[in-house]
C-alpha positions, 0 to 999 in steps of 0.5 A: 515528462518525468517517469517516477520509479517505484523500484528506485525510490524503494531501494532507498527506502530499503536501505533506511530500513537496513539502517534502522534494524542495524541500530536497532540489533545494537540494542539487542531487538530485531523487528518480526512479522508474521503473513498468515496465508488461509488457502492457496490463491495463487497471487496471494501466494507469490505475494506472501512469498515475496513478502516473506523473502524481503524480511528475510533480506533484510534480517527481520524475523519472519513467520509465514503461517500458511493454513488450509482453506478449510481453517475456521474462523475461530481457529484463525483467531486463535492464530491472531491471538496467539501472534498478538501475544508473541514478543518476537512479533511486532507486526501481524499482517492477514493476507486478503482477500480470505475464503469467502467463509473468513469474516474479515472484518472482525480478524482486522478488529482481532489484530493487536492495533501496535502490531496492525502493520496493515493499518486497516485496524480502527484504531489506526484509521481513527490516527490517520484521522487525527493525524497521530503518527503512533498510527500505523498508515496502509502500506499502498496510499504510504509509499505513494505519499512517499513517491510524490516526496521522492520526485519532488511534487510539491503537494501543498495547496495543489488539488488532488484527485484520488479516483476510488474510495477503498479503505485500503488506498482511497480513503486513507490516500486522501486523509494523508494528502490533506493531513499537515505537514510534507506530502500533505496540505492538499485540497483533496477531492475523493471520486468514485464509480458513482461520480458524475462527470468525472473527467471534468473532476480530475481535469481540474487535478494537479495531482491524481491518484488512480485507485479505482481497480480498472485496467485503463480506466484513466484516459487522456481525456481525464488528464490536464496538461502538466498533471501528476499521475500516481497509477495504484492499480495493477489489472491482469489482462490477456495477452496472447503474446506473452509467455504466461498469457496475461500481462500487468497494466494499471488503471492509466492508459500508460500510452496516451496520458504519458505525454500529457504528464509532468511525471508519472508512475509506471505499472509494473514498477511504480506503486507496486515495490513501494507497498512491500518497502512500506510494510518494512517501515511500518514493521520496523516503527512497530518494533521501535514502539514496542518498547 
């Protein structure tokens, strides 16, 4: 059983990105990305910082706006606009979820589409459908793709489970796993919390993909021997024994469908240190693109 780390497959992607904005410093640009923070959630918070630090570490320009939690919805726009309309910016990224009074939706729709380095913008939807690679694809169902490339899954003609139909992985996960090409030509199967008799379902899977945001959703009983397992979610629970109180699982229980799998991802430490490497990438195609 082969345990994918995320941490190792991220530092190779980091290190193509150091690559590129070498290359690209030669003629004379530097990739920028903005985080816009409105309030002071504070997993948001240690999420933008740490977004924040890896540009810095890789020598990108980097623009951390933080705004009160009282920021209006115009007033957010006009940050976006004002971002949207700044040359030294090539990808914008609002942090989610905002205060409930933030229309979402309509700050996406804001975002220049070439700098929605999110790839929630749908413009970018619509070329992850049409499978156009001047697309800017979300970050988490990316560097699961890019997992499964790394640990050598051969995706073509398997049949891919994904559990959950976010916009944010499951959708865009799917699209990806079927679209042509290397981490692709899947036959893709999308089940969610309405699905009946699920386990049946993802029993027939050679591949899973677990984004459905419940701690140890995915048990053995889900999973067929020889199976892949890519776990996306990342579940505070208590924990009475760690110093913080709580601890990190995923939406697999890690303990009993491990032995059962030919490879599998790890939480913390599988999905989670692709989704920033992502962003980098995605930032750095933006900056490329630009001209």
């Amino acid at each position: 059983m082969q345990i994918i780390s995320g941490t190792a497959v991220a530092e190779k992607v980091l290190e193509e990105c150091r690559r590129d904005i070498a290359e690209l410093a030669v003629l004379g640009r530097k990739p920028g990305l903005a985080v816009v923070l409105i309030g002071d959630d504070p997993a948001s918070r240690a999420y933008v910082r740490s977004k924040d630090k890896k540009c810095r570490d890789l020598g990108l320009h980097s623009v951390k706006l933080e705004l009160p939690a009282t920021t209006t919805q115009d007033e957010l726009l006009a940050h976006v606009r004002a971002l949207n309309n700044d040359p030294a910016i090539h990808g914008i990224l609002v942090q989610s979820p905002p205060p409930k009074h933030i229309d979402e939706a309509a700050i996406v729709r804001a975002i220049d589409p070439a700098k929605d380095v999110d790839g929630f913008h749908p413009v970018n939807v619509a070329k992850l459908a049409l499978e156009d690679p001047t697309g800017f694809v979300p970050c988490t169902p990316l560097g699961c793709q890019r997992l499964l490339i790394a640990a050598g899954i051969e995706t073509s003609g398997a049949h891919a489970v994904v559990v959950g139909r976010s916009m944010i992985v499951g959708k865009p996960m799917a699209l990806l796993l079927m679209a042509k090409g290397q981490g692709g030509d899947a036959t893709v199967t999308v089940t969610h919390s309405r699905t009946r008799d699920l386990a049946a379902i993802t029993r027939t899977a050679d591949i899973i993909i677990a984004a459905i945001g419940r701690p140890h959703f995915i048990k053995a009983e889900h999973v067929r021997e020889g199976a892949v397992v890519i776990d996306v979610g990342i579940n505070r629970v208590d924990d009475p024994t760690s110093e913080k109180g709580y601890k990190l699982v995923g939406d697999v229980a890690f303990d009993e469908v491990a032995p059962k799998c030919r490879a599998i991802t790890p939480v913390p430490g599988g999905v989670g240190p692709m989704t920033i490497a992502m962003l980098m990438t995605n930032t750095i195609k933006a900056c490329r693109q630009a001209v």
